[in-house]
Backbone of each chain as ProteinMPNN parsed JSONL, in Angstrom:
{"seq_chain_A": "XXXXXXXXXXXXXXXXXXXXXXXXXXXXXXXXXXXXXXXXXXXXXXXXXXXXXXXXXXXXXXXXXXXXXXXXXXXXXXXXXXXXXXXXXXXXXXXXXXXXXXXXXXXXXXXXXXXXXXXX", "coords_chain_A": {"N_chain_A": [[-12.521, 4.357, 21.421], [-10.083, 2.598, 22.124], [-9.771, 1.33, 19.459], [-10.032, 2.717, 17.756], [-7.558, 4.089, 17.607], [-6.588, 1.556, 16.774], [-7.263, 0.727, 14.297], [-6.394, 3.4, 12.963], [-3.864, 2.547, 13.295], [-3.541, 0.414, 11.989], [-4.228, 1.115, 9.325], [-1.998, 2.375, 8.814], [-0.041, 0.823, 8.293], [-1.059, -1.034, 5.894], [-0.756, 0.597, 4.299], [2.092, 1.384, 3.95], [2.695, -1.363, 3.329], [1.553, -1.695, 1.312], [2.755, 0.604, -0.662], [5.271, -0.79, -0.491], [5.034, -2.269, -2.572], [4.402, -1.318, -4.645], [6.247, 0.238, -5.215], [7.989, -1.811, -5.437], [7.373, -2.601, -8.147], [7.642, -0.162, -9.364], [10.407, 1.022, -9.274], [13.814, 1.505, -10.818], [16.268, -0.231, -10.718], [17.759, -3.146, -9.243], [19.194, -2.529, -6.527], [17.431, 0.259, -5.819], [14.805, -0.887, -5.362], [15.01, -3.356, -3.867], [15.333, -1.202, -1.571], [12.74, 0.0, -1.42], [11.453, -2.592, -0.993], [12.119, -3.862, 1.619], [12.798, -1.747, 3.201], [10.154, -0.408, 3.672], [8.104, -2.264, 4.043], [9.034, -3.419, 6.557], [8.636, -1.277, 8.448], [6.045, -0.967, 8.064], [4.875, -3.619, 8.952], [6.098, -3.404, 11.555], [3.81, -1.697, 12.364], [1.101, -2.854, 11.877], [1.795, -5.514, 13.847], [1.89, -4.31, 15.847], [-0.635, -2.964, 16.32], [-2.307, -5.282, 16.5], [-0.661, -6.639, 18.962], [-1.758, -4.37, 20.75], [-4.657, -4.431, 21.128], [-4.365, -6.973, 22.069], [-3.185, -6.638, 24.574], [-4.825, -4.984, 26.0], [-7.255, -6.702, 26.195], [-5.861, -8.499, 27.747], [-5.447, -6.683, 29.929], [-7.956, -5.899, 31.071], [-9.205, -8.497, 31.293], [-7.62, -9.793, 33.6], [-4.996, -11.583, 35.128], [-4.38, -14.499, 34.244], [-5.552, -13.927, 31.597], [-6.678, -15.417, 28.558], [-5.271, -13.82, 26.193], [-2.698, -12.705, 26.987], [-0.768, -14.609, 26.239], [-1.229, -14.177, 22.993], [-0.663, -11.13, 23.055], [2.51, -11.279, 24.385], [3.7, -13.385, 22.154], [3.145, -11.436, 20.146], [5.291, -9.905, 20.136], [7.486, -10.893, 20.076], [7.546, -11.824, 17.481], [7.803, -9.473, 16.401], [10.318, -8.782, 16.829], [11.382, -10.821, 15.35], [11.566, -10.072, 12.991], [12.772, -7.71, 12.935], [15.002, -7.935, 13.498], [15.565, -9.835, 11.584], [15.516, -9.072, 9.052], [16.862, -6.433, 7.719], [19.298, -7.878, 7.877], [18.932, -9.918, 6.142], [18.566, -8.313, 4.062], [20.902, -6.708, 3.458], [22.55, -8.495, 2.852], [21.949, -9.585, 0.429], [21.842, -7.137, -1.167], [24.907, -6.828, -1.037], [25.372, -9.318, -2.661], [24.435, -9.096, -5.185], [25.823, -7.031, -6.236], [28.449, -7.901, -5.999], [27.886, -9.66, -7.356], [27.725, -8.443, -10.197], [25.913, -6.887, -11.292], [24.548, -3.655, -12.645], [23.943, -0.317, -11.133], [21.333, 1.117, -12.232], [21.433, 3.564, -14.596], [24.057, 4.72, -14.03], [27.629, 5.941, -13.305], [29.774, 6.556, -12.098], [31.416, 3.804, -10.298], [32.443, 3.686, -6.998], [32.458, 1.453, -4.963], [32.937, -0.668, -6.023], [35.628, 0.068, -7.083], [36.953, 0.256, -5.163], [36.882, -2.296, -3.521], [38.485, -3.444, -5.799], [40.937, -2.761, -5.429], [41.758, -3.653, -2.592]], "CA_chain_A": [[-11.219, 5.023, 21.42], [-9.085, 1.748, 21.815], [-10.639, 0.587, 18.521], [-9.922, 4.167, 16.392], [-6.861, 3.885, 17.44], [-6.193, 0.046, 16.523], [-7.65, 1.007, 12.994], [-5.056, 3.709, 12.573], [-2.508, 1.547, 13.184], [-3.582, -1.183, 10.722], [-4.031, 1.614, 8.085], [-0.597, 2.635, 8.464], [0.95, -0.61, 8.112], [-1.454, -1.319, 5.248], [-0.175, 2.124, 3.306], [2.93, 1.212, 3.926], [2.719, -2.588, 2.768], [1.031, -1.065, -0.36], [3.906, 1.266, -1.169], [6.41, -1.364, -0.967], [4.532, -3.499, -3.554], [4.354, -0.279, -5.902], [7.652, 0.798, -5.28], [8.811, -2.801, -6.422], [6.953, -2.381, -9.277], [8.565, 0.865, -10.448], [11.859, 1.422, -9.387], [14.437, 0.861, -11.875], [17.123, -1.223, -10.751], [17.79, -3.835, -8.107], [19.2, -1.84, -5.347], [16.262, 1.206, -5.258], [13.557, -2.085, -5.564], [15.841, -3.73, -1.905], [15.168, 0.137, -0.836], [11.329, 0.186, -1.338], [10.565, -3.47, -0.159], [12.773, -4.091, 2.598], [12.52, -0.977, 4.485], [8.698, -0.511, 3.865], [7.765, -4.004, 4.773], [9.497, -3.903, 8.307], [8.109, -0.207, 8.915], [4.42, -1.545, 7.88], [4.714, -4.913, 9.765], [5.62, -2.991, 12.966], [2.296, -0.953, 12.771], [0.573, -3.547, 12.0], [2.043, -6.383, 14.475], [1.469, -3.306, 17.364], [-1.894, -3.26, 16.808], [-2.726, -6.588, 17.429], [-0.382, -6.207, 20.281], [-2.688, -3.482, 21.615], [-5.776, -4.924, 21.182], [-4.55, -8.005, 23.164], [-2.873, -5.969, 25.719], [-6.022, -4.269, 26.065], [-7.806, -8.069, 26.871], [-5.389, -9.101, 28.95], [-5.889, -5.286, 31.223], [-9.53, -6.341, 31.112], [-9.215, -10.321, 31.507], [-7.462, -10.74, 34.505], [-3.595, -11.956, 35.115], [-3.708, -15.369, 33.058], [-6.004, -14.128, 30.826], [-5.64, -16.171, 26.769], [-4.689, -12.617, 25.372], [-1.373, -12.56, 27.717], [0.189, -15.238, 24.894], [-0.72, -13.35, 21.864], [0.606, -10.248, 23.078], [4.097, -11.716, 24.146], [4.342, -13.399, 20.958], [3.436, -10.763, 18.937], [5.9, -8.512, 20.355], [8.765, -11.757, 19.955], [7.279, -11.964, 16.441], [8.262, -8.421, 15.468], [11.14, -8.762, 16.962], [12.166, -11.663, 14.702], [11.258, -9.396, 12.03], [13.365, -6.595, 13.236], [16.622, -8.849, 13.75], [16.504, -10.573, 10.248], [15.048, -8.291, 7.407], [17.93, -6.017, 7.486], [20.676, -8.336, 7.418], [18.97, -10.084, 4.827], [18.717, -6.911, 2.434], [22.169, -6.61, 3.369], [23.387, -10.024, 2.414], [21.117, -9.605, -1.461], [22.317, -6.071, -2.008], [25.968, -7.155, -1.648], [25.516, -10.316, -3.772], [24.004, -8.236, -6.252], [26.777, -6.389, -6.683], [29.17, -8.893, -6.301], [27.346, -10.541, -9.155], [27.875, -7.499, -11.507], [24.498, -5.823, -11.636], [24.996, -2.431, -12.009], [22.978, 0.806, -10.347], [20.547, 2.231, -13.494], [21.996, 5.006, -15.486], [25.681, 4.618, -12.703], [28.704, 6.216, -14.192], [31.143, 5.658, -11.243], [31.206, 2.829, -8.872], [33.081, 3.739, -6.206], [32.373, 0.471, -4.089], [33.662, -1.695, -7.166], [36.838, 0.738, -7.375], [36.853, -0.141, -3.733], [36.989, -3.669, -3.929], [39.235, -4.235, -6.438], [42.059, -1.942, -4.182], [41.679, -4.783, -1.569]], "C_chain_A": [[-10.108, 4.043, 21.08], [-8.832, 1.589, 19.842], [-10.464, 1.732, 17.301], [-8.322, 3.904, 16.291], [-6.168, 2.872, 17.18], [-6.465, 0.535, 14.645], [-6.535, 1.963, 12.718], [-3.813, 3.263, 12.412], [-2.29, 0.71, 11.979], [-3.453, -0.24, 9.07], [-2.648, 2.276, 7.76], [0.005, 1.995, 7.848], [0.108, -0.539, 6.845], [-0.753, -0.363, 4.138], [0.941, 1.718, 3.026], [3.416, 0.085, 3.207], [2.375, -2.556, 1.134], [2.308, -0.265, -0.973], [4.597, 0.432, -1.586], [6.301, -2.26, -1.837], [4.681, -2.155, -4.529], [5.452, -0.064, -5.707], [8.709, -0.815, -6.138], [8.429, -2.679, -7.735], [7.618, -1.417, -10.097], [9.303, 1.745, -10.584], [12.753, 0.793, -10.379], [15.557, -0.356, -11.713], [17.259, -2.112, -9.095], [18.211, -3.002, -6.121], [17.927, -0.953, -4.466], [15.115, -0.147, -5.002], [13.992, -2.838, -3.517], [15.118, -2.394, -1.106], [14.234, 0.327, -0.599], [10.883, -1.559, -0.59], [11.39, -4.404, 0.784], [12.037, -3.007, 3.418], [10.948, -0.452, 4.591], [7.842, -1.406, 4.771], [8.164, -4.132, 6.177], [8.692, -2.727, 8.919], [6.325, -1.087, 9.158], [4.687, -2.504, 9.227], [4.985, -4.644, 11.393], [4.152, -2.289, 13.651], [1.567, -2.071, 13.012], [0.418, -5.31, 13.288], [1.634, -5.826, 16.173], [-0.166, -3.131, 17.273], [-3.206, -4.22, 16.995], [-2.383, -6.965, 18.651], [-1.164, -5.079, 21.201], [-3.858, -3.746, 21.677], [-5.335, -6.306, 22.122], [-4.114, -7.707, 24.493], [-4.044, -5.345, 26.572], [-7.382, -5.468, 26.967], [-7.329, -8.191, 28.047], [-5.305, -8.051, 30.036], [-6.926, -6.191, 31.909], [-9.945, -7.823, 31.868], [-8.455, -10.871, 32.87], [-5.673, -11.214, 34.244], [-3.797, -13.023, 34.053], [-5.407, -15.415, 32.177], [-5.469, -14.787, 29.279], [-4.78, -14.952, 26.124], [-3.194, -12.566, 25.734], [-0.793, -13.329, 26.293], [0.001, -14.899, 23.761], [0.079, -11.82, 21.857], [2.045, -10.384, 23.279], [4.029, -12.104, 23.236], [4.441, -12.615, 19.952], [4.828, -9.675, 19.019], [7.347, -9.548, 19.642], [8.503, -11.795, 17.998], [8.136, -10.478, 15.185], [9.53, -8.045, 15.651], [12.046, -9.364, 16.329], [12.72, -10.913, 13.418], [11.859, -8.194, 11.704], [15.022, -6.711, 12.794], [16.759, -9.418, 12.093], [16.421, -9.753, 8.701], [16.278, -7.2, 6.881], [19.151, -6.671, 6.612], [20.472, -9.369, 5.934], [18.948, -9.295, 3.735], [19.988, -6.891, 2.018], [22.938, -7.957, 2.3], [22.767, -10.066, 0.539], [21.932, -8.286, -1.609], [24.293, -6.332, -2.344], [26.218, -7.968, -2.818], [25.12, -9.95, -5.163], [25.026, -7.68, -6.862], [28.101, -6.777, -7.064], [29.1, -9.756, -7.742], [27.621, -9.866, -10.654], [26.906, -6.828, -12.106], [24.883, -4.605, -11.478], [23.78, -1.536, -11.574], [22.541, 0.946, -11.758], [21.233, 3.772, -13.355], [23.606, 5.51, -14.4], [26.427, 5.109, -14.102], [30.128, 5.646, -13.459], [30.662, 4.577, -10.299], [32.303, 2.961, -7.919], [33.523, 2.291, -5.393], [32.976, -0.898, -5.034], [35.257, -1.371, -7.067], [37.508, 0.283, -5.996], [37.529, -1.69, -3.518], [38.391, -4.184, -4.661], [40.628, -3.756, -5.559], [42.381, -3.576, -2.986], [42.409, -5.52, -1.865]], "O_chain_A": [[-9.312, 4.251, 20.165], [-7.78, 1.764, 19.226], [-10.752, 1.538, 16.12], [-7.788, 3.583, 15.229], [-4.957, 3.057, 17.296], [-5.465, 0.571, 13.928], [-5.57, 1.417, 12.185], [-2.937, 3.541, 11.593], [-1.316, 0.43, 11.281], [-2.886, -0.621, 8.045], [-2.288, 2.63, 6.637], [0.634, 2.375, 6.861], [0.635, 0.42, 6.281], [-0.241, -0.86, 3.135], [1.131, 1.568, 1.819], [4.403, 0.237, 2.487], [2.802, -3.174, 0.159], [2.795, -0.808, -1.964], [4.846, 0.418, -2.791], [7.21, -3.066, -2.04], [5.482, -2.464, -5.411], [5.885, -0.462, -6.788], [9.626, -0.853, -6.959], [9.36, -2.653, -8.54], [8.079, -1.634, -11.218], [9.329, 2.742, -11.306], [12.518, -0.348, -10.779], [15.647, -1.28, -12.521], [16.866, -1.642, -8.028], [17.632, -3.035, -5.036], [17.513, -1.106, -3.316], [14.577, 0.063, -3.914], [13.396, -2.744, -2.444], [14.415, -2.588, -0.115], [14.132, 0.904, 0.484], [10.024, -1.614, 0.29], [11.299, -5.628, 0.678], [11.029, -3.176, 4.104], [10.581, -0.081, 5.706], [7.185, -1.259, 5.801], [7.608, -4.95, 6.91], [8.023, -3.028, 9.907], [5.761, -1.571, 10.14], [4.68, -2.054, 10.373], [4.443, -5.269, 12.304], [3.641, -2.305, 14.771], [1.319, -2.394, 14.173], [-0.596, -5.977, 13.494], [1.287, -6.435, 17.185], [-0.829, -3.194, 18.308], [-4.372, -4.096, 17.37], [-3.171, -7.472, 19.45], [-1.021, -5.109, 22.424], [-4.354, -3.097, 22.597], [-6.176, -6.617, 22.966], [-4.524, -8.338, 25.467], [-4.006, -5.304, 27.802], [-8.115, -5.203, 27.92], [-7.914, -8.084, 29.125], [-5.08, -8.506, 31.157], [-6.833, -6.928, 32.891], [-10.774, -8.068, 32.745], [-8.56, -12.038, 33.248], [-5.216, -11.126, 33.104], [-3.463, -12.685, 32.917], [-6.182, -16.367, 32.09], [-4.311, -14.74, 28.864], [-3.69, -15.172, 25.595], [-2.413, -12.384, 24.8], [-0.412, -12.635, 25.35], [0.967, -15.169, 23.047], [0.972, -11.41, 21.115], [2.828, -9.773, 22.552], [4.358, -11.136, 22.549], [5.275, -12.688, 19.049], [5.219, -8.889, 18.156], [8.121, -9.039, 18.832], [9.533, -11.784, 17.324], [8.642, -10.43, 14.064], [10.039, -7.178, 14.941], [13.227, -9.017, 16.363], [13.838, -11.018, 12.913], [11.703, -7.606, 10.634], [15.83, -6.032, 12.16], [17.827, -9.43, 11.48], [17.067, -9.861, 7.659], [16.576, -7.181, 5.687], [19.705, -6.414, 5.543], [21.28, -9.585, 5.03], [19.292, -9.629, 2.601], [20.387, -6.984, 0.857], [23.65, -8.019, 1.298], [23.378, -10.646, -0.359], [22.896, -8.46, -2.354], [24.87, -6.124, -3.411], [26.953, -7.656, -3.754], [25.529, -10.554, -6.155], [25.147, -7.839, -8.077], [28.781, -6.336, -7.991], [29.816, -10.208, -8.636], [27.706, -10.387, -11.765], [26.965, -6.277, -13.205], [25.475, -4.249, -10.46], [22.652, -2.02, -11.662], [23.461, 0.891, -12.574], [21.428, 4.63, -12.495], [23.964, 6.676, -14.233], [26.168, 4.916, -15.29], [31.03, 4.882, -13.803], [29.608, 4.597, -9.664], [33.223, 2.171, -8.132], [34.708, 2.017, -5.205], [33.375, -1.956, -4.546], [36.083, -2.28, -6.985], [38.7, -0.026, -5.984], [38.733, -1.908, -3.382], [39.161, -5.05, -4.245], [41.293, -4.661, -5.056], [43.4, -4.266, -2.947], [42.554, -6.547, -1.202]]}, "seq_chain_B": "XXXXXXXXXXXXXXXXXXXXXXXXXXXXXXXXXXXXXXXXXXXXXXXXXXXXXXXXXXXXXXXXXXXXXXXXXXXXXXXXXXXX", "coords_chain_B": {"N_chain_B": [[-13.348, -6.08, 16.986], [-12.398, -6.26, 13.299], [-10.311, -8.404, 11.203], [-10.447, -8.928, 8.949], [-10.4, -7.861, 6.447], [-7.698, -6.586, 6.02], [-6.174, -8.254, 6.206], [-6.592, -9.296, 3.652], [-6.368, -7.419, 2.258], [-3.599, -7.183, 2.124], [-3.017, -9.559, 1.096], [-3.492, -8.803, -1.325], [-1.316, -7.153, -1.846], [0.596, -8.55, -1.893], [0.045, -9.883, -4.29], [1.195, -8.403, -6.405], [3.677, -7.566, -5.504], [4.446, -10.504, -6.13], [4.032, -9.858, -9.109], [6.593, -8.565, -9.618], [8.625, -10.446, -9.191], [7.881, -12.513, -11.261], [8.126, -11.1, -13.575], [10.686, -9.73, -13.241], [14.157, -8.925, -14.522], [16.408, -9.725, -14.214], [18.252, -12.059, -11.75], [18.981, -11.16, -8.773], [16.619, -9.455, -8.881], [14.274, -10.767, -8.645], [14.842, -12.5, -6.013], [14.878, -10.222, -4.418], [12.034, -9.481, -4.456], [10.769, -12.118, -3.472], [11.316, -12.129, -1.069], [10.302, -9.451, 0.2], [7.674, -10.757, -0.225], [7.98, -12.487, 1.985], [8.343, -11.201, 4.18], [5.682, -9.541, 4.095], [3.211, -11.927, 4.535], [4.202, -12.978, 6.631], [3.692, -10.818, 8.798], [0.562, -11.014, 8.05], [-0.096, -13.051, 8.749], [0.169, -12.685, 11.594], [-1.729, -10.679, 11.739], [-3.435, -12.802, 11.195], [-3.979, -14.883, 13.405], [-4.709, -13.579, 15.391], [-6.973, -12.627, 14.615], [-8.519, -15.062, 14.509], [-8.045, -15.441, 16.91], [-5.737, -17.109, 17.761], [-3.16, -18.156, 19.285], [-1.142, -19.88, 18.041], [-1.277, -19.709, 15.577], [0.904, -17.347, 15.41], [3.094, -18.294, 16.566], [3.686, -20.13, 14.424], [4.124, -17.601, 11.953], [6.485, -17.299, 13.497], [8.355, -18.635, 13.405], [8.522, -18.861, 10.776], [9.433, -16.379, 9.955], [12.36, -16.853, 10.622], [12.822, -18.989, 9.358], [12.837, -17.8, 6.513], [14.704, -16.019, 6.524], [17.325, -17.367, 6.935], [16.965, -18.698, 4.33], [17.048, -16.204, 2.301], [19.297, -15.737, 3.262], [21.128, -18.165, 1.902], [20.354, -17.864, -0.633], [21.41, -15.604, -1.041], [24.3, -15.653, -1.211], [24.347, -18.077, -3.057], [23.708, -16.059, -5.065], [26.301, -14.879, -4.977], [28.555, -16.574, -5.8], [27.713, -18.273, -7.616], [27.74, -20.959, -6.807], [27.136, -23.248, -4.326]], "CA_chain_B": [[-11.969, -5.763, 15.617], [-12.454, -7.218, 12.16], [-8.572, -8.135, 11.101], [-9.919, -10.093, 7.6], [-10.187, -6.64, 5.128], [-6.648, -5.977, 6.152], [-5.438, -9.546, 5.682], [-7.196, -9.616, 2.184], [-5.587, -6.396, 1.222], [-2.252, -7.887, 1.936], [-3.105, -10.711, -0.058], [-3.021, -8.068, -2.902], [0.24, -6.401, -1.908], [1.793, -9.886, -2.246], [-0.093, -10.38, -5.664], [1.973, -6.988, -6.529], [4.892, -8.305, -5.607], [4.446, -11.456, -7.215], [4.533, -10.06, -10.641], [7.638, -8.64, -9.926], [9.018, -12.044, -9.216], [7.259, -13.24, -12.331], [8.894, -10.334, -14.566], [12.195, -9.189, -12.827], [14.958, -9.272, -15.473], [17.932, -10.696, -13.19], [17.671, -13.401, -10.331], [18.442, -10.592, -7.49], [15.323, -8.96, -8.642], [13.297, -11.974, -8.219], [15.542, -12.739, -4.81], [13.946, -9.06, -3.288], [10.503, -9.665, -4.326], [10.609, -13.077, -2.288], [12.202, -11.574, 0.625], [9.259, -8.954, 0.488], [6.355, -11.696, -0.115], [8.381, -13.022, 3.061], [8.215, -10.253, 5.074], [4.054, -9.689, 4.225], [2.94, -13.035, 5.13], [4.371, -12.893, 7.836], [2.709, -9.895, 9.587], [-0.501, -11.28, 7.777], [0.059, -14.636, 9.53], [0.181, -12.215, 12.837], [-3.246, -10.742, 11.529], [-5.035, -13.838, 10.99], [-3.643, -15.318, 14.505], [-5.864, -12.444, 16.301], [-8.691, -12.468, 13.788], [-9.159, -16.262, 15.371], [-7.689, -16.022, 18.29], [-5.079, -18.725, 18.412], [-1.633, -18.085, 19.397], [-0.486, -20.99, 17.482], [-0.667, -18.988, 14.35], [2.088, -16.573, 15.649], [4.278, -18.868, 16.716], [4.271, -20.227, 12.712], [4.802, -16.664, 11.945], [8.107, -16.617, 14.199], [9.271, -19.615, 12.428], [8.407, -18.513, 9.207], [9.945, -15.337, 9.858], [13.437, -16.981, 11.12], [13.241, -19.785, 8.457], [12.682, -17.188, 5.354], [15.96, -15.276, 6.527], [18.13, -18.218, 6.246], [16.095, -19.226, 2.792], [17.543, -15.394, 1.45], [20.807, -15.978, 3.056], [21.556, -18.81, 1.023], [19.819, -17.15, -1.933], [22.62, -14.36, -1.101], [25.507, -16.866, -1.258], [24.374, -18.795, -4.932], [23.595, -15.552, -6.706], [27.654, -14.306, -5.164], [29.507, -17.45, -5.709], [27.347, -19.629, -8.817], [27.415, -22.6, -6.165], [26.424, -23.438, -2.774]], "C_chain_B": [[-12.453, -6.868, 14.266], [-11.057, -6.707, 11.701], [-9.222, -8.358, 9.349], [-10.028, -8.953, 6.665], [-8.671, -6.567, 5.354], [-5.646, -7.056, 5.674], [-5.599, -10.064, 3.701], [-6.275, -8.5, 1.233], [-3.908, -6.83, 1.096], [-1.528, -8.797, 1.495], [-2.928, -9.903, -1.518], [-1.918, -6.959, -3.113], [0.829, -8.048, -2.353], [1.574, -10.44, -3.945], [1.123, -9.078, -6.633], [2.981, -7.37, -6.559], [5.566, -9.593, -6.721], [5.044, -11.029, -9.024], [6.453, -8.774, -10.539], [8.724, -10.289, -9.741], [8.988, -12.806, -10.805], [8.282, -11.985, -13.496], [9.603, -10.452, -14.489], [13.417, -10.004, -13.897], [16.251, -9.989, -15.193], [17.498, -11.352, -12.004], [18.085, -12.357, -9.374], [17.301, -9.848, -7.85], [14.02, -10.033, -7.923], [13.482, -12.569, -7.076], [14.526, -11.718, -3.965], [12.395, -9.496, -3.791], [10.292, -11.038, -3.805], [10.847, -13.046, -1.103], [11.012, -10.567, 0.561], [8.071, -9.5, 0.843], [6.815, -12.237, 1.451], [7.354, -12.298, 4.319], [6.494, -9.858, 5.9], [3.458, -10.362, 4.971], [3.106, -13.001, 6.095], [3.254, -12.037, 9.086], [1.178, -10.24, 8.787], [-1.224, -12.68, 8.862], [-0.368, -14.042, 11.021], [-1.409, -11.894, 12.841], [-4.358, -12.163, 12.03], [-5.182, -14.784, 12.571], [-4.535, -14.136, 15.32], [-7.235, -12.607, 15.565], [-9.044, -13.965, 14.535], [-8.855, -16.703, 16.373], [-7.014, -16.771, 18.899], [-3.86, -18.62, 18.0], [-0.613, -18.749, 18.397], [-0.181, -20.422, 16.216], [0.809, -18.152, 14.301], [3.211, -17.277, 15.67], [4.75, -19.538, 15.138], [4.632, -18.886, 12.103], [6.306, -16.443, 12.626], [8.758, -17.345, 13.326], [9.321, -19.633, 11.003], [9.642, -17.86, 8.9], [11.619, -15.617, 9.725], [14.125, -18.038, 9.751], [13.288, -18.801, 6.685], [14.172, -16.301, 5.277], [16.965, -16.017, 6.208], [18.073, -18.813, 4.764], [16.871, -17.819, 1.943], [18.753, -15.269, 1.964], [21.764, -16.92, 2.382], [21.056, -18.726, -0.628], [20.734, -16.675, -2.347], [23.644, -15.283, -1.802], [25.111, -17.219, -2.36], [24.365, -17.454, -5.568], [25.132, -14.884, -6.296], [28.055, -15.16, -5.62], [29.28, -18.336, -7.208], [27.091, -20.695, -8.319], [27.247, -21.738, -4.908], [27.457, -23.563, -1.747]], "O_chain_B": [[-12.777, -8.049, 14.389], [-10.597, -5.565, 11.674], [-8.469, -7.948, 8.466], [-9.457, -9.37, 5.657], [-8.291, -6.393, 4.196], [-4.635, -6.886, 4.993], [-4.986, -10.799, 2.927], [-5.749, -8.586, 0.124], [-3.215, -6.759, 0.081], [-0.322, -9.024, 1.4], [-2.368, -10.317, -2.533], [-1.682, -6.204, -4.056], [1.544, -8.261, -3.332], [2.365, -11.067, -4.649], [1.736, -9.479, -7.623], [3.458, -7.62, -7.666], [6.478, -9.679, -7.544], [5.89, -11.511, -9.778], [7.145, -8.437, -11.5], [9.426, -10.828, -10.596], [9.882, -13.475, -11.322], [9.197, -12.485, -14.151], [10.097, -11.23, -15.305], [13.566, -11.217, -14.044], [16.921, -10.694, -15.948], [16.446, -11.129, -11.404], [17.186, -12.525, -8.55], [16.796, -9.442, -6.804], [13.212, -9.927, -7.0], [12.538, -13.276, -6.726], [13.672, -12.072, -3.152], [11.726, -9.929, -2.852], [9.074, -11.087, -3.638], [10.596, -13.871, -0.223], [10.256, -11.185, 1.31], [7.399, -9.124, 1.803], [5.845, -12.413, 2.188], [6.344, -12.579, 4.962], [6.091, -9.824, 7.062], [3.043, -9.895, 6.032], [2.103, -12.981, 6.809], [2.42, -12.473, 9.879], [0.438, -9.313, 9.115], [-2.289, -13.005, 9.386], [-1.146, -14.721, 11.691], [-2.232, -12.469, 13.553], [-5.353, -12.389, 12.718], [-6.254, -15.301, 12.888], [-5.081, -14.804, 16.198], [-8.355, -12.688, 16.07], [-10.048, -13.889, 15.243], [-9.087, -17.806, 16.866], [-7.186, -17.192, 20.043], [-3.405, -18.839, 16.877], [0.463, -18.272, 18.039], [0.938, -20.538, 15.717], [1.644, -18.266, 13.404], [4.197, -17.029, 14.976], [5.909, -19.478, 14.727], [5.739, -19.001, 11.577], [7.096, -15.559, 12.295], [9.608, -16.898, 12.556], [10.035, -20.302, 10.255], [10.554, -18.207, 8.15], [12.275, -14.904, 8.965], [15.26, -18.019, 9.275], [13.858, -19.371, 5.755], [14.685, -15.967, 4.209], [17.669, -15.625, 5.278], [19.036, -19.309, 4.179], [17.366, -18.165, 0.871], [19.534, -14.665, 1.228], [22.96, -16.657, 2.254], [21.406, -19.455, -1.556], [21.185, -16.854, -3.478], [23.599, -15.507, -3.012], [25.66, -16.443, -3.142], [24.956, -17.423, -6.647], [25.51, -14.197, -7.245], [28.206, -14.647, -6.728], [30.179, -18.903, -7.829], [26.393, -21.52, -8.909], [27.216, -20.558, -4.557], [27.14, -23.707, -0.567]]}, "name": "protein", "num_of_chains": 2, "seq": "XXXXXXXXXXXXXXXXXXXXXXXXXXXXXXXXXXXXXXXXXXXXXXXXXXXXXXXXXXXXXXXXXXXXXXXXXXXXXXXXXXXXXXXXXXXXXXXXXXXXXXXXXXXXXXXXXXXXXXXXXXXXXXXXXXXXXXXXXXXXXXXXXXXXXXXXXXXXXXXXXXXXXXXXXXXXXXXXXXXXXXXXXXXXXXXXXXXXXXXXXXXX"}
């Protein structure tokens, strides 16, 4: 049972990790490409980081208070947490500079956020 | 649990990635597909740290994870500014 459900997990994340490699592949412009392997990649990497966290959670039930499993489950959980905290703000910080830079959206007519800008 | 099919397949999301890196027609394309390969690794790194059992992997995963964010925040910064 543990063990079906550890496998579901991993094939989530895996689906998901797969998407955001095809989706870089063949979206058209820089922004939608940020859109597919940013927010894929953090979705995936939580499935996947939880079910190594549940399989060691699962030890350390089994194993006893200072069982070894106790320190991969806290780190994995601090791990996805790192992962939680920075992937965002880095998308953030590329999609502005992007734009800043003068890339435009594929097939864009208005830019509002340019029109925006220059107002300032 | 066998982790290493899952770690292998994620070795071929990152080859995926890669050739956008290797194509991408402007430097923020090639910026997000390193910030993705980031991201992978990472939770692969978490994988392979359970597949052998040894914490120690994770903890290079945290620091990966923390050092790859500052690596595309100063990515951010050269491709706004031209300098550093």
């Amino acid at each position: 049972m543990l063990n079906a459900v550890t496998y579901v997990l991993i094939g989530i994340g895996l689906f998901f990790n797969l998407m955001a490699g095809i989706g870089l592949l063949r979206f058209p412009d820089v922004y939608t490409r940020l859109h597919a392997g940013t927010k894929c990649t953090t979705f995936g990497s939580i499935f996947l980081v939880g079910a190594v966290v549940l399989q060691a959670m699962a030890g350390w039930i089994s194993g006893g208070w200072a069982a070894e499993e106790s320190t991969l489950a806290l780190r994995g959980v601090i791990a996805v947490a790192a992962i939680l905290l920075t992937n965002p703000a880095g998308a953030h910080a590329l999609a502005r500079a992007a734009h800043r830079s003068g890339v435009k959206p594929a097939r864009a007519i208005v830019d509002d956020l340019e029109e925006a800008d220059v107002r300032d | 649990m066998n982790w290493m099919p899952a770690v292998i397949f994620l070795c071929v999301c990152v080859a995926i990635a890669l050739i956008r890196v290797a194509v991408g027609p402007t430097v923020p394309d090639r910026a997000v597909g390193l910030d993705t390969i980031n991201t992978i690794i990472v939770s692969a790194m978490v994988l392979l740290g359970a597949a052998f059992g040894e914490p120690l992997y994770i903890d290079i995963a945290i620091v990966y994870a923390l050092l790859s964010f500052v690596t595309t925040l100063f990515i951010a910064r050269y491709i706004e500014r031209g300098r550093f």
